[in-house]
GUDO-579761 format. One record per residue (C-alpha): x, y, z. Coordinates in steps of 0.5 Angstrom, whole numbers, padded with zeros to 4 digits, always signed. Layout:
<recs>
XYZ ...
</recs>
This chain:
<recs>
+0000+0000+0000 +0003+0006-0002 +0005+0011+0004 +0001+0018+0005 +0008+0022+0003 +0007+0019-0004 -0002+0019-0005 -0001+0027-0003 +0004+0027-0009 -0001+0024-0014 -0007+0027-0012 -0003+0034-0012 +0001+0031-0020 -0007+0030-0022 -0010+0036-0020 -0004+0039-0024 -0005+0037-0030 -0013+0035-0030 -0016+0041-0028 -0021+0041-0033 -0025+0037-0037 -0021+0039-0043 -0015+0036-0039 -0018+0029-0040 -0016+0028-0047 -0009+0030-0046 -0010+0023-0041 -0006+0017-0048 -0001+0022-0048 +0001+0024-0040 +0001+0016-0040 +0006+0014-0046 +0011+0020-0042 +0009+0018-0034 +0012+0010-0039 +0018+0013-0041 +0021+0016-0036 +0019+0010-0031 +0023+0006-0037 +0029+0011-0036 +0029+0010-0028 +0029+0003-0028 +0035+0003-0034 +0038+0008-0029 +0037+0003-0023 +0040-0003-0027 +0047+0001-0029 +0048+0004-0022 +0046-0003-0020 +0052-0005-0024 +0057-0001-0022 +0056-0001-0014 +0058-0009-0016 +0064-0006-0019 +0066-0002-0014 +0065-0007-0010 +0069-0012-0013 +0075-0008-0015 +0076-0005-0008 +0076-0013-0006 +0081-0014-0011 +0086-0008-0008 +0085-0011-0002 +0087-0018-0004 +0093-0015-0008 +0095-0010-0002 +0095-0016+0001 +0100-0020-0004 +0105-0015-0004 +0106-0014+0003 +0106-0022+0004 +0112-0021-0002 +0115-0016+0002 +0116-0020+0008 +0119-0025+0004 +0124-0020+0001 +0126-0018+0007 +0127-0024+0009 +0131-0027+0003 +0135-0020+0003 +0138-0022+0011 +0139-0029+0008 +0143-0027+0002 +0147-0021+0006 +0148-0027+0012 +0151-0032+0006 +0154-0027+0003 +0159-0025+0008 +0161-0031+0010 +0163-0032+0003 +0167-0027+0002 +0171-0028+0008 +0173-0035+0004 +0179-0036-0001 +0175-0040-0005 +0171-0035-0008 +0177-0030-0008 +0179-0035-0013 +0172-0036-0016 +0172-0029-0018 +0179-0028-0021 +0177-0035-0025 +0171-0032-0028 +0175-0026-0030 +0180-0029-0033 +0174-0032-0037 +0171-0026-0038 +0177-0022-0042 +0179-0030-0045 +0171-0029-0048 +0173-0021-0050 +0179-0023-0053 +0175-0028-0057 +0171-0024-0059 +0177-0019-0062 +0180-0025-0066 +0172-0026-0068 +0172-0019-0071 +0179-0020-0074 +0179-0026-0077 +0171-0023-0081 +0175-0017-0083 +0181-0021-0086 +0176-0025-0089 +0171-0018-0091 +0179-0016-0094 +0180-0022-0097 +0173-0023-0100 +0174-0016-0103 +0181-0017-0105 +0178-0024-0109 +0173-0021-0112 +0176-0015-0115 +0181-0020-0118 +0176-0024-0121 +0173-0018-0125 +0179-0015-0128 +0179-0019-0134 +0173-0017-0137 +0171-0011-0133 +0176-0007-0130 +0171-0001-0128 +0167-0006-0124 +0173-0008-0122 +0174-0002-0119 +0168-0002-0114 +0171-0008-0108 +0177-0005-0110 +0175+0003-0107 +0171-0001-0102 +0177-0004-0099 +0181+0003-0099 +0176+0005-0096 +0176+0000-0090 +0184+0001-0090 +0183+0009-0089 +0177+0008-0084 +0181+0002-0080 +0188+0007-0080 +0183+0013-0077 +0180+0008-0071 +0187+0005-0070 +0190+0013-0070 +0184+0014-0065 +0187+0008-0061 +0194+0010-0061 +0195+0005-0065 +0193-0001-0062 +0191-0006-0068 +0198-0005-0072 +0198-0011-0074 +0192-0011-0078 +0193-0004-0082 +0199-0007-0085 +0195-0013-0087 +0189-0009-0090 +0194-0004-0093 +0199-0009-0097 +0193-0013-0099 +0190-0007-0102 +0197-0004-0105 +0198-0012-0108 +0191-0011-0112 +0193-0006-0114 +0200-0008-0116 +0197-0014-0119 +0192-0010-0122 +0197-0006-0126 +0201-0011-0128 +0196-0015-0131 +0194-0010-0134 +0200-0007-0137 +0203-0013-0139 +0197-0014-0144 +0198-0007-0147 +0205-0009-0146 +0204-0015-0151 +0199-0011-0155 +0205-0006-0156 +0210-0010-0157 +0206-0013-0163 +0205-0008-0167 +0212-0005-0167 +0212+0000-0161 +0216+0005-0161 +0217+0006-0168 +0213+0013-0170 +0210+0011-0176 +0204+0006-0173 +0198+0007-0175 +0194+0004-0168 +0187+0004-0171 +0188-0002-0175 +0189-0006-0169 +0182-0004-0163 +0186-0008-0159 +0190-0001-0158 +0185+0002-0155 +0181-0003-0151 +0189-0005-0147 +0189+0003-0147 +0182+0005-0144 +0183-0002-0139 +0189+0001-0136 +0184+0008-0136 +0179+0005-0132 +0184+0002-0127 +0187+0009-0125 +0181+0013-0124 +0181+0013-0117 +0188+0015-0116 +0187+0021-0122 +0181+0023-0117 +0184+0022-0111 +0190+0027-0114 +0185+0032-0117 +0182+0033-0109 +0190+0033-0106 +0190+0038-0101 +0199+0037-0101 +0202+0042-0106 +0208+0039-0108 +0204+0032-0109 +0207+0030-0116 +0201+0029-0122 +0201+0021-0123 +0204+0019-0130 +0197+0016-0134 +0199+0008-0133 +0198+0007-0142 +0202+0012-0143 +0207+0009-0137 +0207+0003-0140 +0209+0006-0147 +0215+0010-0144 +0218+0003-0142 +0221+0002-0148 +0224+0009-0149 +0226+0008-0142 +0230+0002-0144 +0234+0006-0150 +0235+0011-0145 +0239+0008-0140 +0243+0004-0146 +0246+0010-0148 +0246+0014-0141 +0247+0009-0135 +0251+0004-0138 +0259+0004-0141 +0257+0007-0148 +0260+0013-0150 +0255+0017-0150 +0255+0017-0143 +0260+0022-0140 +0259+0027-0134 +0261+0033-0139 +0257+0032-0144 +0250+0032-0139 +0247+0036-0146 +0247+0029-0150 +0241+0026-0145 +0238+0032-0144 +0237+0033-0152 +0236+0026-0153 +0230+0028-0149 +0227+0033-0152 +0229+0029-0158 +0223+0024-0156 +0218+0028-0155 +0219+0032-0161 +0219+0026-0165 +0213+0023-0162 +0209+0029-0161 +0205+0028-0168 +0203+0019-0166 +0201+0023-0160 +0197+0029-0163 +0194+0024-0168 +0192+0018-0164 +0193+0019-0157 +0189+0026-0156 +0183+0023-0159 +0183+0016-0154 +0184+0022-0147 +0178+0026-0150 +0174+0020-0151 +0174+0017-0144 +0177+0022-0140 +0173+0028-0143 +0171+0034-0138 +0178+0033-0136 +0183+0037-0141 +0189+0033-0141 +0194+0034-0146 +0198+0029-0150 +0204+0031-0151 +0204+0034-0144 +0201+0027-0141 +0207+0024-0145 +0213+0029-0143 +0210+0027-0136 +0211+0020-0138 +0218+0021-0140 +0221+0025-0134 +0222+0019-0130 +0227+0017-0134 +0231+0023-0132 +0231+0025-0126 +0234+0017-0124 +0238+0020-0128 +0240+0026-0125 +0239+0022-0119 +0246+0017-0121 +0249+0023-0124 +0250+0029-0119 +0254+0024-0113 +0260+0023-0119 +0260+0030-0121 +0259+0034-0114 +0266+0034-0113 +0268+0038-0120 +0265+0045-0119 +0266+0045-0127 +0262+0039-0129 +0256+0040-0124 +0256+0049-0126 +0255+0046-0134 +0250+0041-0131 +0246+0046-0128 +0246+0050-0134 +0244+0045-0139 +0239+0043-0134 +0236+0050-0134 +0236+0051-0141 +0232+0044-0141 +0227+0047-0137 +0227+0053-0141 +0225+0050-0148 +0219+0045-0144 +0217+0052-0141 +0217+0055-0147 +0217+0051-0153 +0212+0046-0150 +0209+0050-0146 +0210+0044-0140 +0207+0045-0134 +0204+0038-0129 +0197+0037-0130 +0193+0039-0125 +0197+0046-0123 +0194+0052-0123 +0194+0055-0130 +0197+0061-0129 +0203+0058-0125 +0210+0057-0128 +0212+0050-0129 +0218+0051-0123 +0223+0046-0127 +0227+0040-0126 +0232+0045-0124 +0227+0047-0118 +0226+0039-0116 +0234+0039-0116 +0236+0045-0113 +0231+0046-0107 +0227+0039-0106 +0235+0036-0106 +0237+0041-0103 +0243+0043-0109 +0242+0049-0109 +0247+0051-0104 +0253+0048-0108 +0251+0050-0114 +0251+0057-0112 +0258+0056-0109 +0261+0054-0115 +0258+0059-0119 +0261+0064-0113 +0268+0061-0113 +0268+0060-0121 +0265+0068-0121 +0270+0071-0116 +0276+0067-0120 +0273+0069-0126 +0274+0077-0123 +0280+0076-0121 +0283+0075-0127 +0280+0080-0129 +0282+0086-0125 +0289+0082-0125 +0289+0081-0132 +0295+0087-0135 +0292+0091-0139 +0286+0092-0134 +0287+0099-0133 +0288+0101-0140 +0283+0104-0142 +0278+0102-0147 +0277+0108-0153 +0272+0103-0158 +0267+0100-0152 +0263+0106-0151 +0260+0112-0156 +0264+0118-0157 +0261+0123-0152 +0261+0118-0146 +0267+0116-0141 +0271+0111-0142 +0272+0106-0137 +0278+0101-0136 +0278+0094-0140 +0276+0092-0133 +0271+0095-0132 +0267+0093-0139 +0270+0086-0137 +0267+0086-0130 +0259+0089-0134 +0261+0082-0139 +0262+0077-0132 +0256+0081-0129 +0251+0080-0135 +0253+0073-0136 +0252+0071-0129 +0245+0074-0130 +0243+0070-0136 +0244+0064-0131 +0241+0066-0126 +0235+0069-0130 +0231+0062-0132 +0230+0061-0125 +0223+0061-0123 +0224+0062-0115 +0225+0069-0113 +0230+0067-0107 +0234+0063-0112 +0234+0069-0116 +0236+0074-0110 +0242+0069-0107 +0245+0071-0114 +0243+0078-0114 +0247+0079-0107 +0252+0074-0105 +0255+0074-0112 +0254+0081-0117 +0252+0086-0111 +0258+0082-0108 +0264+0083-0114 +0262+0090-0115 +0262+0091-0108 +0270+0088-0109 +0270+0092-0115 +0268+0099-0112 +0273+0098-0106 +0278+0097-0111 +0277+0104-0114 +0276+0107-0108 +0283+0104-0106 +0287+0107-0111 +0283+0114-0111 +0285+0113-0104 +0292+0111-0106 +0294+0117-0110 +0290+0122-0105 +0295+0118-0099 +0301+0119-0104 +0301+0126-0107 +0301+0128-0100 +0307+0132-0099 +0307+0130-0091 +0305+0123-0094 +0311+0122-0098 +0315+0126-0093 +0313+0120-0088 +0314+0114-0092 +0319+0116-0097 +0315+0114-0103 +0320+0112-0108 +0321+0118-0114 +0319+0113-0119 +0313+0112-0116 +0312+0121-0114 +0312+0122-0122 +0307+0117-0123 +0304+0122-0119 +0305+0128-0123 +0302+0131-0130 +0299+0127-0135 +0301+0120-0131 +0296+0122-0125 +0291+0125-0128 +0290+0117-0132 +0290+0115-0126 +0284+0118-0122 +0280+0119-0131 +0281+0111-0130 +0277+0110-0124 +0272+0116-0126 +0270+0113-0132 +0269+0105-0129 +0265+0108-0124 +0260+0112-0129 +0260+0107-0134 +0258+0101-0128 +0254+0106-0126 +0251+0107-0132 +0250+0100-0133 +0247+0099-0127 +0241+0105-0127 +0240+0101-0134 +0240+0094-0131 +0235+0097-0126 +0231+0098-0132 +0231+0090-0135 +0224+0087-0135 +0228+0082-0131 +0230+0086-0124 +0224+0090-0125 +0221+0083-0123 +0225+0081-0117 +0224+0089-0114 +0217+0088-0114 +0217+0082-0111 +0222+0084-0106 +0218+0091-0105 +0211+0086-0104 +0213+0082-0098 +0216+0088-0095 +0209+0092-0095 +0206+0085-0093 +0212+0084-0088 +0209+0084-0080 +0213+0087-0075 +0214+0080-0073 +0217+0078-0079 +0223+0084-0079 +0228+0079-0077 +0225+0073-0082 +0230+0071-0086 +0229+0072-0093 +0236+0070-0097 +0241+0065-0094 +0241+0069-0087 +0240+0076-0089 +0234+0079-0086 +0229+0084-0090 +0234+0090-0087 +0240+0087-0091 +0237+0086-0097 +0235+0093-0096 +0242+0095-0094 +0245+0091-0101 +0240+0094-0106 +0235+0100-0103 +0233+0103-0098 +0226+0103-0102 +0225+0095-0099 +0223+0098-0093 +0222+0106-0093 +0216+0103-0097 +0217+0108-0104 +0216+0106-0110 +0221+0110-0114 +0227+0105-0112 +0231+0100-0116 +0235+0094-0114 +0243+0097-0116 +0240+0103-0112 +0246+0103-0106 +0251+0100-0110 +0250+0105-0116 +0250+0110-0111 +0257+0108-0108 +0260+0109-0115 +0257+0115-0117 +0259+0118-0110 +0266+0115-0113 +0266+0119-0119 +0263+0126-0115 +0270+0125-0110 +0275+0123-0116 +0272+0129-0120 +0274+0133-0115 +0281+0130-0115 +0281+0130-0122 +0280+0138-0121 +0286+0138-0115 +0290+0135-0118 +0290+0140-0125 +0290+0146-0122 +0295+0144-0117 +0300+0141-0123 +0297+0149-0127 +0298+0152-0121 +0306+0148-0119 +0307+0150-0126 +0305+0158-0126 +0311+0159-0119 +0316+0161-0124 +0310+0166-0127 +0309+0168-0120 +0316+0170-0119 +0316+0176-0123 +0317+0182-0120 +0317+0187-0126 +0311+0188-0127 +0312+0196-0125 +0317+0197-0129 +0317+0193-0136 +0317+0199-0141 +0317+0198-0148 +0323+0196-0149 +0321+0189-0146 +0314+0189-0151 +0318+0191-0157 +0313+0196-0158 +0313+0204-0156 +0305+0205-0156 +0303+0203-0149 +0296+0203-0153 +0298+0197-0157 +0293+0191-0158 +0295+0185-0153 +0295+0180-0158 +0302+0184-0162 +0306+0183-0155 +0308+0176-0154 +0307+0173-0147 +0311+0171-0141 +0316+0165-0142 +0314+0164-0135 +0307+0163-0137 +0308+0158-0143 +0310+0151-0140 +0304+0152-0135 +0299+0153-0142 +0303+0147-0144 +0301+0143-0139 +0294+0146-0138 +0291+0145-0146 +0295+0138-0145 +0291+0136-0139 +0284+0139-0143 +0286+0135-0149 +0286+0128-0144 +0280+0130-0140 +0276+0132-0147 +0277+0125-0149 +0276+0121-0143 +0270+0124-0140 +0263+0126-0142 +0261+0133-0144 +0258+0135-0138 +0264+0133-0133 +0270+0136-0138 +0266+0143-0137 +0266+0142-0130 +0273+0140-0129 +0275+0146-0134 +0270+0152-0130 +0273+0149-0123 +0280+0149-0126 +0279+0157-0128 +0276+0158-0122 +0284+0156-0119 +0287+0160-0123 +0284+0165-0124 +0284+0165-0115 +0292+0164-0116 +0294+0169-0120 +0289+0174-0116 +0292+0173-0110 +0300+0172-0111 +0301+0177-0118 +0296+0182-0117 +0294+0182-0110 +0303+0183-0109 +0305+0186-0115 +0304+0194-0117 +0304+0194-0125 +0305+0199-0131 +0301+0201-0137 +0306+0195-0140 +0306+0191-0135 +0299+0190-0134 +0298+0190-0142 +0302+0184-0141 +0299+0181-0135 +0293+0182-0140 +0296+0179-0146 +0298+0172-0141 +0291+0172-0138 +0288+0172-0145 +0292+0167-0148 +0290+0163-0141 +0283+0164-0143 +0285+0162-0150 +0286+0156-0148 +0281+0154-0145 +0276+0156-0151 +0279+0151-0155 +0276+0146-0151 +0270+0149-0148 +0265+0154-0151 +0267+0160-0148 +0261+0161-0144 +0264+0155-0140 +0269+0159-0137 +0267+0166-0137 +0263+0166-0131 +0268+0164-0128 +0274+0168-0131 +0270+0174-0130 +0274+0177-0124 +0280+0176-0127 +0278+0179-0134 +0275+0185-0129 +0281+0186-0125 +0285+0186-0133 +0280+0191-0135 +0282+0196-0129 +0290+0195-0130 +0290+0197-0137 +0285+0203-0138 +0289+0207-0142 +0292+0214-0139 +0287+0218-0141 +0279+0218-0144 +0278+0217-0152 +0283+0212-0153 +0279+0206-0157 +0279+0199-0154 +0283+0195-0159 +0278+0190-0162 +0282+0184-0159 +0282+0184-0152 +0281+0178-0148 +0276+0181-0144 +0271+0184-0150 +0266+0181-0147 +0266+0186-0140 +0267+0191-0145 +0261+0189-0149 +0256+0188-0143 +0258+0196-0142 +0257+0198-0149 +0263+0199-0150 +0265+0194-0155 +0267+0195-0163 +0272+0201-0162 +0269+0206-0158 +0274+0210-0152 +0274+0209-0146 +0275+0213-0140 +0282+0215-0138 +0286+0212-0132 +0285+0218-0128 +0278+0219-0129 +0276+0212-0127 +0281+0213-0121 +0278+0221-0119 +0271+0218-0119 +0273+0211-0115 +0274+0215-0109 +0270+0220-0110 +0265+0216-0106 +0261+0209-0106 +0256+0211-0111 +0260+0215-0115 +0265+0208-0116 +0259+0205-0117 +0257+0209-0123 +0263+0208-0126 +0263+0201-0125 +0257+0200-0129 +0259+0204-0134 +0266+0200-0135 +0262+0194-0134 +0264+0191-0128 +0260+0186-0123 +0264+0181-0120 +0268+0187-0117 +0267+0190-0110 +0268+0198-0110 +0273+0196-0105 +0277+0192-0109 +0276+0196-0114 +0280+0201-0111 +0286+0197-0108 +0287+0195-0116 +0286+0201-0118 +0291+0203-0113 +0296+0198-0116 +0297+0202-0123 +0303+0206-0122 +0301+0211-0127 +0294+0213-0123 +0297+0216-0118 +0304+0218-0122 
</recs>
C-alpha cells in the first residue's frame, strides 16, 4: 500500500494536469510520457546497480592484492638477510677470491675472442673484396673498381680507428694496407703487361704505327684508364702542393721501351754516357717528345678525349710526364759522381736550365692539375730545392765568378782604358770595367730561367752585388792611394820612391784618377739600365710586395740565406723597406759608385789645378810688372793690341800643361763633366793668379798689358775645349781685374778689338771700337764716394768686383797716381 507521502504526491500531479475536462484528452499522451520516464528509471536503476557491483569487486580485488604485496614484501625481506648472511660469510672464503678471478679470466678469454672473431671477419671481408676485385679485371675492369674502393675505403676507415686507438691493431692495418696495394699491384701488372703485349705486337716505339688498325690498341689503353680513375681522382682532390701528378698508366706503360734505349745509352758504358756531356741526355729527350708529338697528337689525343672527356688533358704534356722519370733517375745517379767537380755540376745545371726553359717555352709543359697561371717550376727546382743542391751550385757558381773577377782585374791590360766599348761622347771605362758589366751579364742570363725569387736573390747579393762591391773597394782604394801618396806629408812620412811621386804628376796621375772616373759612371750606367731590365723589374717588385706584406713579427725573418729583409735593404735599396716605390734594385750599390765619380771628380779638378798651379810658380815669380817698358814689348805704344805683345816665358809651360790636361780630359769624360773640371779648374787659377800676382804686385801700363796678354791666352786655351761660355762665369773676376789694369792713360782712347775681356766691355756698350774713360778719370770717381764708384763700374761693365777691390786694383796702377 503506497504511503500518504506518495498519495498526496499523486493527488497534487492529478490536479496539476487534469484541471478540467478538456485536460482529459491529454489522458494517452500523460500515460505514454508517465511510461517512458518509468523505463529510463529502471534502466538507470539497473546501471547503478552494475556499477556498485563493480566498485565492490575492484575495491575487494585491491584489498587482496595489497594483501599480495605485503606478503611478498616480507618474504623479500627475509630472503635479502639470507643472502646478506650468505654473502658475508662467502666473502670471508679464499674460495670465492678464486671463483672471482677464474671468472675474470673467463671474461677477458671471451673479449679476446670476440676480438679475434672481429679479426678473423674483417680478414675475411679483405680477402673477399681482394678475390672479387681479381676476379673482375678480366672482362670489367670498372667494375673492378668497386671492391677495389670499398677496401680503400675499409683501409682509411681502420687506419683513422686505429690512430684513435693509439695504435692498438697495428698488425691488421699493415695487413688491410698491403692487400690493397698487391691488388693493386696485381691489377696494374696484368693490365700493363696485356698492353704491353699488344704494344710489342704492333711494333711499338716506332713513329709510324697506325693503331687504328688493330682495336685491341685502344681496348688495353681504356682497360688501363679504367683502372687509375680513382688514384687520378684521388690526385685532383689532394690537398699536398707538392703532390707529384701520376703518369697515365697506358702511357706509363709505353715509356717503357723509351726508358730501356735511354739507359742503354746513358747509364751504362756506351760513349754517350759522359759526365761532361749532360746536353746529350738532356737533348735525347727532348728529341723524344719531339719525334712522338704527331703519334700523339693523332692517336692518343683523341682516346683521352673520349674516355676522359671533361678532364682537358693534353697528349704531348701527359707523354712529357711519362718521360720524366727516366730523367730524374738519371739525374739521381749523376750528381753524387760529379758533386766534387765545380765545372761539371755548373755545366749540368746550366744545361738542366735551359731544358726546363724549352719545355716552358716551347711546349708550354706545366704538371696537370697545377694551376694554370703558374710557371712550371722545372726539373731544376726539384734538383736544386727538394734535393736540396742549390747551396752547392750557388757556391760553385760564386767561386767560378769571384776567380773569373780576379782574372779580370789581374789581367795586365785591366787599367787600359777602352776608347772602342763605348760611344764618342760617354766616359771611357777601364778594360776591366767592361769586362766585369760582361761577367755580371753572364751571371745574370744564368741565373734569369730560374722561377724561384730566393734563388733569384741569392745570385743577386752574394754574387753580382758582391763583385762589384769588391770592384767599388777597389777603385775607392786606388783613389784613396793616389790621395795618400800625392800628399806631401805622406811622401815625406813613407818615403815614396821618385818613381813612384812621377806616376803621380801631370799626364801619368791624371790616367789614373780618369781611370777610376770613367768604370765608376760606366758600371753606374750600367746599373741604372739593369735597373730598368724587365728581369730585375721583377725580382724588385717581388721583394717590394713581401716587404709591405711583412709584419713587425716577421722583421727578423730570413728571406735570402740569413739576410733578413734590412739586409736585402742595405744591399740593394732602402726603398725595400721605407715603402717607396720610386727604387730599384742597384739603388745602393749605383750610389756607392756614383759618389766614387763625385770625389774623383774632385781629385781630378785637385790634381789639375795643383799641377797648372806648381806650373805657374816661375809666373808668379815675376817681380817686374811695374817697370816693364817698351823695351821689354818691342813696341812704344802702350796702347797697343795685346795680341801683338808675346806672353811671358814664364807662362808658357803652365799653358802647355794646362791644353794638354783638357786634351786628355776631353777625350775621356762626358761633355757635362769635362765642363765641369774646366770651370773648376779656371776658377783655381783665376784665385792663383789674383791672390799671388795681382794682390802682391804693382803694375805699369805695359805690365798690366802684358798680364792681360798671358791671361788672354789662358783664357784661349781654354775656348779650344770648352764654348767660351763655359768658362766666362768663372773668369770673370779676372777679366774684371784686366780691364782695370789697363785702362788706358787718358779718356777717348779705343778699346782694340782683340781684347781678352771683350765681353766685359760688350756688356757695358763698350764693344766695337768705342773709347774708354782714362785711368784717372776712373780713379777720381772711384774714390770720389761709394755711388759714384759704383756708377763708373757700371759704365765699365763691372759686376764681380766689389768697390773695395776695386780700389785696391786701382791703387796697383802706378801711373794712377803718377
Amino acid at each position: 500500500m503506497a504511503s500518504p507521502v506518495q498519495d498526496a504526491r499523486v493527488e497534487d500531479f492529478l490536479n496539476d494536469k487534469f484541471q478540467t475536462l478538456a485536460d482529459l484528452d491529454t489522458l494517452d499522451e500523460l500515460l505514454s510520457s508517465v511510461q517512458n520516464q518509468q523505463s529510463l528509471l529502471q534502466s538507470q536503476a539497473c546501471i547503478l546497480e552494475a556499477a556498485e557491483t563493480a566498485i565492490h569487486d575492484t575495491e575487494k580485488a585491491a584489498y587482496e592484492h595489497s594483501e599480495k604485496l605485503l606478503n611478498q614484501a616480507q618474504l623479500f625481506q627475509q630472503e635479502q638477510i639470507d643472502i646478506d648472511r650468505r654473502l658475508q660469510a662467502i666473502a670471508a672464503s679464499e674460495e670465492t677470491k678464486d671463483a672471482a678471478r677464474q671468472i675474470q679470466a673467463s671474461m677477458d678469454k671471451l673479449q679476446r675472442l670476440e676480438v679475434a672473431k672481429g679479426y678473423v671477419e674483417l680478414i675475411q671481408l679483405v680477402h673477399n673484396l681482394s678475390e672479387e676485385a681479381w676476379k673482375q679485371i678480366d672482362t670489367n675492369p670498372k667494375a673492378a673498381l668497386v671492391p677495389y674502393k670499398e677496401l680503400q675505403h675499409l683501409y682509411k676507415n681502420l687506419k683513422a680507428r686505429h690512430e684513435e686507438t693509439e695504435e692498438a691493431a697495428v698488425h691488421l692495418v699493415y695487413h688491410v694496407k698491403r692487400t690493397t696495394s698487391e691488388l693493386w699491384d696485381s691489377m696494374k701488372e696484368k693490365l700493363s703487361g696485356e698492353f704491353q703485349a699488344i704494344l710489342t705486337r704492333m711494333g711499338w716505339p716506332s713513329t709510324t704505327l697506325d693503331v687504328t688498325q688493330d682495336p685491341a690498341f685502344e681496348v688495353g689503353f681504356c682497360k688501363l684508364l679504367d683502372l687509375q680513375e680513382p688514384e687520378l681522382e684521388s690526385f685532383l682532390h689532394e690537398t699536398e702542393k707538392d703532390k707529384e701528378c701520376p703518369v697515365l698508366l697506358p702511357l706509363e706503360v709505353m715509356a717503357k721501351p723509351l726508358g730501356l734505349r735511354f739507359r742503354y745509352h746513358f747509364e751504362g758504358d756506351k760513349q754517350t754516357n759522359r759526365l761532361d756531356k749532360p746536353e746529350w741526355f738532356f737533348n735525347h729527350i727532348l728529341t723524344l717528345i719531339e719525334d712522338y708529338t704527331p703519334f700523339a697528337n693523332t692517336y692518343i689525343q683523341p682516346l683521352l678525349d673520349k674516355h676522359l672527356p671533361s678532364s682537358g688533358r693534353d697528349t704531348v704534356l701527359e707523354f712529357i710526364t711519362a718521360v720524366l722519370p727516366m730523367l730524374r733517375c738519371k739525374i739521381r745517379n749523376l750528381l753524387p759522381q760529379i758533386v766534387q767537380h765545380a765545372q761539371l755540376l755548373s755545366h749540368f745545371i746550366h744545361e738542366m736550365i735551359k731544358f726546363d726553359t724549352v719545355l716552358r717555352d716551347d711546349y708550354l709543359y706545366a704538371s696537370y692539375g697545377t694551376d694554370t697561371e703558374a710557371i712550371w717550376e722545372g726539373i731544376t727546382h726539384e734538383v736544386l730545392v727538394k734535393e736540396n743542391w742549390f747551396a752547392q751550385w750557388l757556391k760553385v757558381e760564386k767561386d767560378f765568378a769571384l776567380s773569373r773577377y780576379q782574372n779580370i782585374v789581374n789581367a795586365d791590360d785591366a787599367w787600359q782604358i777602352d776608347y772602342d766599348s763605348v760611344e764618342e761622347h760617354e766616359a771611357k771605362p777601364t778594360k776591366s770595367a767592361v769586362r766585369v758589366k760582361d761577367l755580371l751579364e753572364t751571371i745574370t742570363e744564368c741565373y734569369r730561367p730560374l722561377t724561384s725569387f730566393m734563388q733569384r736573390l741569392r745570385f743577386l747579393i752574394d754574387i753580382q752585388i758582391n763583385i762589384l762591391d769588391q770592384y767599388l773597394d777597389k777603385l775607392n782604394s786606388s783613389v784613396e792611394a793616389f790621395r795618400v801618396l800625392s800628399s806631401s806629408i805622406a811622401r815625406a812620412v813613407q818615403g815614396t820612391s821618385k818613381e813612384e811621386a812621377d806616376a803621380l804628376k801631370g799626364i801619368p796621375g791624371l790616367e789614373r784618377l780618369c781611370r777610376v772616373y770613367g768604370s765608376a759612371m760606366y758600371l753606374e750606367g750600367c746599373m741604372r739600365d739593369w735597373g730598368e731590365d724587365v728581369f730585375f723589374l721583377e725580382i724588385w717588385e717581388e721583394l717590394h710586395d713581401r716587404s709591405l706584406n711583412q709584419s713587425n713579427q716577421d722583421k727578423d725573418k730570413q728571406v735570402a740565406g740569413i739576410m733578413t729583409m734590412q739586409d736585402v735593404a742595405d744591399k740593394t735599396s732602402s726603398a725595400v723597406v721605407s715603402g717607396d716605390d720610386d727604387g730599384a734594385l742597384f739603388d745602393e750599390t749605383a750610389g756607392a759608385f756614383k759618389c766614387l765619380q763625385e770625389w774623383t771628380e774632385e781629385m781630378i779638378i785637385e790634381h789639375v789645378g795643383n799641377s797648372v798651379i806648381e806650373e805657374l810658380r816661375a809666373y808668379t815669380r815675376i817681380t817686374i810688372w811695374s817697370s816693364i817698358e817698351s823695351d821689354h814689348t818691342g813696341s812704344e805704344d802702350s796702347n797697343q793690341p795685346h795680341s801683338t805683345l808675346t806672353i811671358s816665358p814664364e807662362i808658357a809651360q803652365p799653358l802647355t800643361t794646362l791644353s794638354s790636361f783638357y786634351a786628355y780630359t776631353s777625350r775621356i769624360l762626358t761633355a757635362p763633366s769635362f765642363r765641369r773640371i774646366v770651370r773648376q779648374t779656371m776658377a783655381l787659377v783665376q784665385t792663383h793668379i789674383l791672390d799671388y800676382i795681382v794682390a802682391r804686385s804693382q803694375f805699369s801700363a805695359f805690365g798690366a798689358r802684358q798680364l792681360a796678354r798671358d791671361c788672354t791666352e789662358l783664357w784661349a786655351v781654354s775656348a779650344q775645349f770648352a764654348p767660351p761660355p763655359v768658362v766666362e762665369g768663372v773668369t770673370r773676376k779676372l777679366k774684371e781685374t784686366c780691364l782695370l789694369l789697363t785702362l788706358p792713360m787718358k779718356d777717348g782712347d779705343e778699346v782694340p778689338e782683340s781684347e781678352g775681356f771683350q765681353d766685359v766691355l760688350e756688356e757695358a756698350g763698350l764693344g766695337g771700337g768705342k773709347s774708354l774713360m782714362g785711368i784717372r778719370t776712373v780713379v777720381g770717381r772711384a774714390f770720389e764716394d761709394n755711388e759714384e764708384a759704383r756708377g763708373v763700374m757700371e759704365e765699365l761693365g763691372i759686376r764681380e768686383l766689389l768697390v773695395a777691390e776695386v780700389r785696391g786694383l786701382l791703387r796697383r796702377r802706378v801711373e794712377a797716381w803718377a
